[in-house]
N, C-alpha and C positions, 0 to 999 in steps of 0.2 A: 713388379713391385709397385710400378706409378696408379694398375688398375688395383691393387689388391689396397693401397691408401685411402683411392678416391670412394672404395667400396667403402672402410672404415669412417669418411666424411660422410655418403648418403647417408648412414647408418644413424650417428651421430646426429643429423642433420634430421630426422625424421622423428629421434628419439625428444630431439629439443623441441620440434614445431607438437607434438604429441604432451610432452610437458607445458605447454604454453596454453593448449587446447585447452586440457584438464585446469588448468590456473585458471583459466577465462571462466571453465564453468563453474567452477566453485565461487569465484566472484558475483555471477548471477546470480546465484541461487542464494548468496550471503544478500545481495543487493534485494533480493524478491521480499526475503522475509523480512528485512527491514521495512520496505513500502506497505508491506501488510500489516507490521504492526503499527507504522503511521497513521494508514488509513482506521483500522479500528480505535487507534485514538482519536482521532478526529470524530468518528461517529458516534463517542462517547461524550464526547464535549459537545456534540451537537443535541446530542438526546438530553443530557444536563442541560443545555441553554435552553429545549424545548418545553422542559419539568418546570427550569424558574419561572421561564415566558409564562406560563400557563398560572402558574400561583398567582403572578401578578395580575393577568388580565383577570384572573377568579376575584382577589382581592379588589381591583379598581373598577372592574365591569364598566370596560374602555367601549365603547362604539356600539354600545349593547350588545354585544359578542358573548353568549353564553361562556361559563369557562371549556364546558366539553367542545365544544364549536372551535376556539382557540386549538385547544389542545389537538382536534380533528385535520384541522387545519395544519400547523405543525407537523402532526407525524407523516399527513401525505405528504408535504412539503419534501422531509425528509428520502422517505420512502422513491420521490421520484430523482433524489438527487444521488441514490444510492446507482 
């Protein structure tokens, strides 16, 4: 009887650590897509900050900085930060 219990506890006991597993990875994978959709908003708000940057330096022709120059500037900026 006492082994035929302790078998019903491993059982039990592998079934829980097995559910905990699968919890964990669903939690990743909840976690993952959330930092991906962070990140693509970030690089939207950065390509938007790069578009105004550029109007304005077009508009004020800062440091004699061409607007394409600016704007060339920016996007590798960008591009290396990706």
């Amino acid at each position: 009887m006492a082994a035929r219990k302790s078998s019903h506890i491993e059982v039990e006991l592998a079934r829980s650590h097995e559910e905990e597993r699968l919890r964990l990875e669903r939690e990743a994978k909840s976690a993952k897509k959330r930092t991906t959709c962070i990140v693509e908003e970030y690089e939207r708000v950065i390509l938007l900050i790069g578009s105004l940057t550029c109007l304005l330096f077009s508009s004020l022709a800062v440091d004699h900085w061409s607007p394409l120059r600016c704007c060339h500037a920016l996007w590798m900026g960008s591009l290396v930060r990706s």
